[in-house]
N, C-alpha and C positions, 0 to 999 in steps of 0.2 A: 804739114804742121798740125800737132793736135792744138785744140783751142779749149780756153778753161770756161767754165759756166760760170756766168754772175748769178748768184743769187742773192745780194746784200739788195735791200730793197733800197738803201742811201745812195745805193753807186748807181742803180735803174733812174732813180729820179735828178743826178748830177746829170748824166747822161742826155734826158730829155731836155732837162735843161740850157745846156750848154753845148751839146752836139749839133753835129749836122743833122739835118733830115731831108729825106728823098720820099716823095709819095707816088704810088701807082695805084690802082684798083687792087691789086694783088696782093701789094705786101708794104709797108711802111720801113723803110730803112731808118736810124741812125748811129752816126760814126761819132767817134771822141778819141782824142789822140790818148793812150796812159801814158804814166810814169815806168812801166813797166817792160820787159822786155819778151812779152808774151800777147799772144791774139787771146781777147776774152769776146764769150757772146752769150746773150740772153737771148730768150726768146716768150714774148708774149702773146696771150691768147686769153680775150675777155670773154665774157659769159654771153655777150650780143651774138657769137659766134654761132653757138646752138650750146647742146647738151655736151658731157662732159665725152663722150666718142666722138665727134669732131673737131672738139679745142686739141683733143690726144692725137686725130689724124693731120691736123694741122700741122701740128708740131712735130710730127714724123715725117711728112713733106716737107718743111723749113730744113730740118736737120739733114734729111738726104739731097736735098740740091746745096744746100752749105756744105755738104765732106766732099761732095764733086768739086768744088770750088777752092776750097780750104789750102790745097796743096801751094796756088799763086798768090794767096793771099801776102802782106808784107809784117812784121810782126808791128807789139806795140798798138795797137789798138782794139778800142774798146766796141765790139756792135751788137746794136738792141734790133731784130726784125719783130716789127709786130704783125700779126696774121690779121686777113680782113676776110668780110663771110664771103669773097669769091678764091679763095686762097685753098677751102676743102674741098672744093666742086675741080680743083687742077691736080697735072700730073707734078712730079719732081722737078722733070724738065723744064716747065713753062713755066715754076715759079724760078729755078736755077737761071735761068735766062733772064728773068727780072731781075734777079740778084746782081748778075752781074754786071748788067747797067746801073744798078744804084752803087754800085760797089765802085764803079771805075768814073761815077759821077762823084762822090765822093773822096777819091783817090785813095782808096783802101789797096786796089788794083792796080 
């Protein structure tokens, strides 16, 4: 299932809001049921992280352990991962493996 990007920065802050959250050293999940009948996903990466080539490899490792994942996902909801500064130091896989404990802790999965 492809998955649409949040970009509305309203819908990022309902989300923290009102969603779930999962925390690990690695990665921060949260989940939010939508109205919608499609999987959406943001992903953030603050400037604590480092310079602007590790917020970028960050987010290329969130995004390839989430398209491994993506296919079992269930549609209908909302999920924010935010990146932590041990998140660019790993491979896909050992952030993908985190994933999917927050994923199936949250009942995304």
């Amino acid at each position: 299932m492809k998955a649409i990007t949040l970009k509305n920065n309203r819908d990022f802050q309902r989300i923290y809001k009102k969603g779930k959250s999962v925390v690990s050293p690695e990665l921060v999940t949260y989940v939010m049921k939508n109205k919608y009948n499609n999987l959406r996903i943001g992903i953030t990466t603050s400037k604590k992280i480092g310079k602007a080539v590790q917020r970028n490899r960050c987010r290329r490792i969130i995004r390839a352990a989430f398209s491994n994942l993506s296919l079992n996902l269930d549609a209908g909801f909302d999920i924010i991962f935010v990146a932590r500064t041990k998140t660019g130091t790993l491979k896909s896989t050992d952030v993908e493996r985190c994933m999917r404990k927050h994923l199936k802790a949250t009942g995304v999965m």
